[in-house]
C-alpha positions as CSV (number, residue, x, y, z in Angstrom):
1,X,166.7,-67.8,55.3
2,X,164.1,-70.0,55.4
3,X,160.6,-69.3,55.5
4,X,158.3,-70.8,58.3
5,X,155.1,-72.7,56.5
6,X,152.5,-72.6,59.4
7,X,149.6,-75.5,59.9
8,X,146.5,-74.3,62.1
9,X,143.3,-76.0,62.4
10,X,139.9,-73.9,61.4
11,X,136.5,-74.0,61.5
12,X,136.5,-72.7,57.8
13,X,132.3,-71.8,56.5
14,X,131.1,-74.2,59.2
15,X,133.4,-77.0,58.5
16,X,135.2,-78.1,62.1
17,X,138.7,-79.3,61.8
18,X,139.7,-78.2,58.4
19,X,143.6,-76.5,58.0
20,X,145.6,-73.4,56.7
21,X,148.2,-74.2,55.5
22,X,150.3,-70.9,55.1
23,X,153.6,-69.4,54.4
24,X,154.0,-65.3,54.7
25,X,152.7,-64.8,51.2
26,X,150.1,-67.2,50.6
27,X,147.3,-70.1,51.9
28,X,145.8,-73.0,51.2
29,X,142.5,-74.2,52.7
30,X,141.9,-77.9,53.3
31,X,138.5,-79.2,53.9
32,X,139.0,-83.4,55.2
33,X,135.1,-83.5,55.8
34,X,134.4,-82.6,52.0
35,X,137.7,-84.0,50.9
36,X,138.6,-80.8,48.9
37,X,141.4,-78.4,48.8
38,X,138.6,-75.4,49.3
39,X,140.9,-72.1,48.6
40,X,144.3,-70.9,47.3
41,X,144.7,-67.5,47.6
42,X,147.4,-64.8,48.8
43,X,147.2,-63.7,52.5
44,X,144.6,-61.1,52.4
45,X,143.9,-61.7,48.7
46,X,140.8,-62.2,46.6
47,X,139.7,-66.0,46.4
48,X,140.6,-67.7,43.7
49,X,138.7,-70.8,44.0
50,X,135.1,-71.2,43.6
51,X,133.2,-72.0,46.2
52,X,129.1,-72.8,46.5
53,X,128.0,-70.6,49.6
54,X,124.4,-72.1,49.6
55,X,126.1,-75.4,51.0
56,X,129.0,-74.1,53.9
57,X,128.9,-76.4,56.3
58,X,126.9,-79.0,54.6
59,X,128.3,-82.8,55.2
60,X,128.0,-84.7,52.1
61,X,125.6,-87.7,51.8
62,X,126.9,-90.0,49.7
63,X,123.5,-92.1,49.3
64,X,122.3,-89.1,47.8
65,X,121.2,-88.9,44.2
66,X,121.2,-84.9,44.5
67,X,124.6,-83.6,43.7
68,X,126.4,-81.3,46.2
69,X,129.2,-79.1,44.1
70,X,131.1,-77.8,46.6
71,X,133.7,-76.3,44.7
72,X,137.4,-75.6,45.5
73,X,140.2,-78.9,44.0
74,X,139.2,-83.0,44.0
75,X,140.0,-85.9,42.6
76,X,137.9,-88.1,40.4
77,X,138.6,-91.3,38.2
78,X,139.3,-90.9,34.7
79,X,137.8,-91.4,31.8
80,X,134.5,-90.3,33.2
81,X,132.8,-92.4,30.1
82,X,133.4,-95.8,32.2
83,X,131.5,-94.5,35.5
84,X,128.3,-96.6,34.4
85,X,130.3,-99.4,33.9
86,X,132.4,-99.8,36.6
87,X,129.4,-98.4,39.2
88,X,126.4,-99.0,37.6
89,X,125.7,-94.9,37.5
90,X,127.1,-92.2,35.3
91,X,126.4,-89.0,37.3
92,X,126.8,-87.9,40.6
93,X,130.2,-89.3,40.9
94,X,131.8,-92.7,42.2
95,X,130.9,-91.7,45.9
96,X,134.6,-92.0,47.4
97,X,135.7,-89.2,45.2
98,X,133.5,-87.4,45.8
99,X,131.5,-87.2,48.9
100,X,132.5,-89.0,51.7
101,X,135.1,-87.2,54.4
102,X,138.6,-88.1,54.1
103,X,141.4,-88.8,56.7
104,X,143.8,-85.7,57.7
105,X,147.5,-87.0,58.1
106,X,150.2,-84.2,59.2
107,X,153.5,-84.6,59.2
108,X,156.4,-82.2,59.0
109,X,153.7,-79.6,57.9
110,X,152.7,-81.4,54.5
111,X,148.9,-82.3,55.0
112,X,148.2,-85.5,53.2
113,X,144.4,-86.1,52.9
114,X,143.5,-90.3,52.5
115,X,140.4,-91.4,51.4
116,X,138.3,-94.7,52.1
117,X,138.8,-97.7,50.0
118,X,136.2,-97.5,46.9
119,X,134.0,-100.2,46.4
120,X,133.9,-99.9,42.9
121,X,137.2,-99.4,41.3
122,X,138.8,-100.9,44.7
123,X,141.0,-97.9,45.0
124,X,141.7,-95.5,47.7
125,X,143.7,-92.3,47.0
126,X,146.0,-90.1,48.7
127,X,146.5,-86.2,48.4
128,X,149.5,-84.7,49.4
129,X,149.5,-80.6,49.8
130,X,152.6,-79.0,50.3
131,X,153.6,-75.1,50.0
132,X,157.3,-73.8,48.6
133,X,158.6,-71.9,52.0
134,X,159.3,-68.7,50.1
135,X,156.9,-68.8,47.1
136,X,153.5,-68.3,46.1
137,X,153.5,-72.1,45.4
138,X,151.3,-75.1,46.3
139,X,151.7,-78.5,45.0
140,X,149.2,-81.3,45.0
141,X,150.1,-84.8,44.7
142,X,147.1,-87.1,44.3
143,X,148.4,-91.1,44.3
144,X,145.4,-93.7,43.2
145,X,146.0,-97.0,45.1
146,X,144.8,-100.4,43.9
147,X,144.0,-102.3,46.8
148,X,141.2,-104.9,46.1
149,X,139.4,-106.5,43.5
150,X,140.7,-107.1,39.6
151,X,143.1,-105.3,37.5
152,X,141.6,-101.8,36.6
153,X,142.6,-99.5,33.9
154,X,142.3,-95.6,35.6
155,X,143.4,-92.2,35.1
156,X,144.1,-89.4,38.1
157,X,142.1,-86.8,37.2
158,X,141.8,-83.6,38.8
159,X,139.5,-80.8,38.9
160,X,140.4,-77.5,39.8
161,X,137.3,-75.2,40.1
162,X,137.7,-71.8,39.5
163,X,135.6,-68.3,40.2
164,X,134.7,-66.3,37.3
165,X,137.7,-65.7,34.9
166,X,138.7,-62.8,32.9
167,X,139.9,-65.0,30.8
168,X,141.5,-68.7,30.7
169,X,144.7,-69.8,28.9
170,X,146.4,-72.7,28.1
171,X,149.8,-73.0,26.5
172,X,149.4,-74.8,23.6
173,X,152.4,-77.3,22.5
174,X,153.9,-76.2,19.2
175,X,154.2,-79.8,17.9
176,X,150.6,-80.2,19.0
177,X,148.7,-83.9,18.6
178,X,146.1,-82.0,18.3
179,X,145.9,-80.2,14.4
180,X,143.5,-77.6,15.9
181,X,145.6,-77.4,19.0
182,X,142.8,-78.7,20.7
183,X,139.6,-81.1,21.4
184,X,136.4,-80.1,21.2
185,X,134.5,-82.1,24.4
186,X,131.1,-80.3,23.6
187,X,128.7,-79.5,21.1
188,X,129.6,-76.1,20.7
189,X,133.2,-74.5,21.1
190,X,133.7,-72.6,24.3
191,X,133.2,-68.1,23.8
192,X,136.0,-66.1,22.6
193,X,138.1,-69.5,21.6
194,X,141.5,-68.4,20.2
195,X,144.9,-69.3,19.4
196,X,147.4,-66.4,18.7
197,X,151.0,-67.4,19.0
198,X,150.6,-71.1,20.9
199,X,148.5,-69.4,23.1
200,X,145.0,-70.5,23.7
201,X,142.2,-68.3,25.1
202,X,139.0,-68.3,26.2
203,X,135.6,-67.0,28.1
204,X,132.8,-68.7,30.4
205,X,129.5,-68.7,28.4
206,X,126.8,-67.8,30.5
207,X,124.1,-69.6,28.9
208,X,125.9,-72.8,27.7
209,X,128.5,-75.3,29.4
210,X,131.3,-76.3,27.1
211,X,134.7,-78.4,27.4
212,X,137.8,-79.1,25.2
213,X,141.1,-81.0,25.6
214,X,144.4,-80.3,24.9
215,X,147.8,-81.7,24.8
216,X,148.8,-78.4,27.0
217,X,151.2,-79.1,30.2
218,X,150.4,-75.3,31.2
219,X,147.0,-74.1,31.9
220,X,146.7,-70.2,33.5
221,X,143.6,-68.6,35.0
222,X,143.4,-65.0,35.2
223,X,140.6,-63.0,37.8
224,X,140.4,-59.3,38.5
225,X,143.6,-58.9,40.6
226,X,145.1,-62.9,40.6
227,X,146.0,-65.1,38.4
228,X,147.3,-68.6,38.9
229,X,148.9,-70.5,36.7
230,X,148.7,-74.6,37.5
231,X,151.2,-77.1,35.9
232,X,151.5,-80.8,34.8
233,X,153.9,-81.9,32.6
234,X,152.7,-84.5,29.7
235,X,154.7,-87.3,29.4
236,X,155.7,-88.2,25.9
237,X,154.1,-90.7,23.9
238,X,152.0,-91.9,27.0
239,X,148.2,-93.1,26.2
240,X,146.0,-90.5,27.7
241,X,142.0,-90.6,28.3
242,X,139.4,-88.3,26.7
243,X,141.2,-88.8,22.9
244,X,144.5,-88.3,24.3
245,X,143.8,-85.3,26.3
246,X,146.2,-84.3,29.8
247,X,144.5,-81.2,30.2
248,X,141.2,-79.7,29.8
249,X,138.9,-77.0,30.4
250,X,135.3,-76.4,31.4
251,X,133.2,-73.6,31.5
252,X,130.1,-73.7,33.3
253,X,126.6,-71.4,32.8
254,X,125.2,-69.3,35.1
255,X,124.1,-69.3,37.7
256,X,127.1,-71.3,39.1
257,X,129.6,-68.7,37.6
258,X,133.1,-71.5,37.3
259,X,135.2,-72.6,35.4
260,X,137.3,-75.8,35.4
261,X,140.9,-76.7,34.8
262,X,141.6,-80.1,35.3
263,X,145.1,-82.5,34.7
264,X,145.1,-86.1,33.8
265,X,147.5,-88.7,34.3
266,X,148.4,-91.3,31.7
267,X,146.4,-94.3,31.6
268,X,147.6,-97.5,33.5
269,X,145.8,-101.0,34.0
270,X,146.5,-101.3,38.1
271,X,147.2,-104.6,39.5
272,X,146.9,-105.2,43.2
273,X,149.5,-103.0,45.4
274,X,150.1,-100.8,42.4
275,X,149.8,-97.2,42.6
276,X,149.5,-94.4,39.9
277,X,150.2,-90.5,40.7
278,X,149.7,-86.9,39.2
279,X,151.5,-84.1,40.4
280,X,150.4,-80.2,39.8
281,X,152.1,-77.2,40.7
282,X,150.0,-73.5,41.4
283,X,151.4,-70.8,41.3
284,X,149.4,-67.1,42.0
285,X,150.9,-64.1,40.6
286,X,149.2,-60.6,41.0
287,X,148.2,-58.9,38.3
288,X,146.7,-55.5,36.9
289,X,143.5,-55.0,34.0
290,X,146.3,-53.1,32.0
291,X,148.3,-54.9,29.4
292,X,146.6,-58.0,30.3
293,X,148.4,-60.0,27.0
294,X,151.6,-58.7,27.9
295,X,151.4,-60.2,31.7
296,X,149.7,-63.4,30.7
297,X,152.9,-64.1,28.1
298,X,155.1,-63.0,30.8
299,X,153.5,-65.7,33.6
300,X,153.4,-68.4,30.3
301,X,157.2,-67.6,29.5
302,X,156.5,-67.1,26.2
């Protein structure tokens, strides 16, 4: 039988009209007026996501030059390198991303958040959340839509933030592009780096950002008593941004203490009325501080 997924509307840290989305084992907390997916977390569980608790509440201002990071899942325009470019700036982020509420659609209980049209790259996205009835499963669809201006060459790129980690994985392709199994994205290599057995691992520095890239469909986050592993296929032989990368990770220093895991689509020139998607599954599984390795190649399959 069937499990019933259940939509209610929340005030959720001083947000009006956000939604849980829920089934009996898990929920999903959508914020419209931020345009972010704010938590994922078993009912009753620890969060998973990380949130900033100095801004609850706080409506962005998108004429800002301060940068609010809210936390939880969004969407930005990849490669991040072409930002000055296309909009003249290279940090905070093109505003329709990133702060400016989006529009709430419901139907058959799949929440579907849709953003304004941005002046820029003449693209408005669409994120479409949806939880398995009788799994600890949420998928996120995010479709970039070309609907003014000239041809534009774009990525989906999404960024999952994350609380502080026991660790961070990523299943590393044996026939990696990569001869490393990876990119280095910063100066210095992220703490603890590794590879043992296709699987890469890693800690937040609390001193120094870092980032790397990978050819990884699989990435897996592990926290005190949750760990959720989020997937996006590569497809094969597809042009990727960021030297070729569909997945990467970022740690960030204290005292934000977050990490990042963040999907990219292939690359695609858009023409008017054309639309490119990404797709990535979560799934949270509950874990112990005993045996860790053993559980995190159990949750990888490998």
């Amino acid at each position: 039988m069937s499990e019933k997924i259940t939509v209610t509307k929340t005030n959720y840290q001083g947000w009006e009209d956000s939604y849980v989305l829920s089934n009996s084992q898990v929920e999903a907390i959508i914020v419209p007026a931020i345009g972010r997916i704010m938590q994922f977390r078993f009912q009753g569980g620890e969060n998973t996501f990380w949130e900033d608790s100095q801004i609850y509440g706080k409506i962005p201002n998108s004429k800002s030059e301060e940068w609010d990071n809210f936390g939880g899942d969004k969407t930005w325009p990849a490669p991040q390198s072409e930002w000055e470019q296309i909009t003249k700036i290279s940090w905070p982020p093109p505003t329709t991303f990133d702060s400016v509420p989006v529009k709430p659609e419901l139907e058959n209980n799949e929440l579907t958040l849709i953003s304004e049209i941005d002046p820029f790259y003449g693209i408005r996205f669409y994120r479409k959340i949806t939880l398995e009835p009788n799994q600890p499963i949420m998928k996120i669809t995010t479709t970039f839509e070309k609907v003014k201006g000239d041809s534009q060459q774009v990525s989906v790129w999404t960024i999952t933030q994350l609380n502080e980690p026991v660790s961070v994985y990523a299943a590393i392709p044996q026939n990696s592009i990569f001869p490393q199994g990876y990119n280095q994205q910063s100066d210095d290599l992220p703490a603890n780096l590794k590879i043992d057995n296709g699987i890469l691992s890693l800690k937040r520095d609390r001193e120094k950002a870092h980032k790397i890239g990978s050819d990884a469909s699989t990435l897996l986050w592990v926290g005190e008593k949750t760990a959720i592993r989020m997937d996006s296929p590569r497809i094969d032989k597809a042009n990727y941004p960021d030297n070729n990368s569909n997945s990467e990770i970022y740690t960030n220093y204290d005292p934000k203490a977050y990490v990042e895991l963040e999907f990219l689509s292939p690359l695609k020139t858009l023409q008017l009325g054309e639309k490119i998607d990404l797709t990535v599954t979560y799934t949270l599984f509950k874990t112990t501080s005993e045996n860790l390795e053993e559980q995190v190649r159990k949750i990888l399959g490998s």
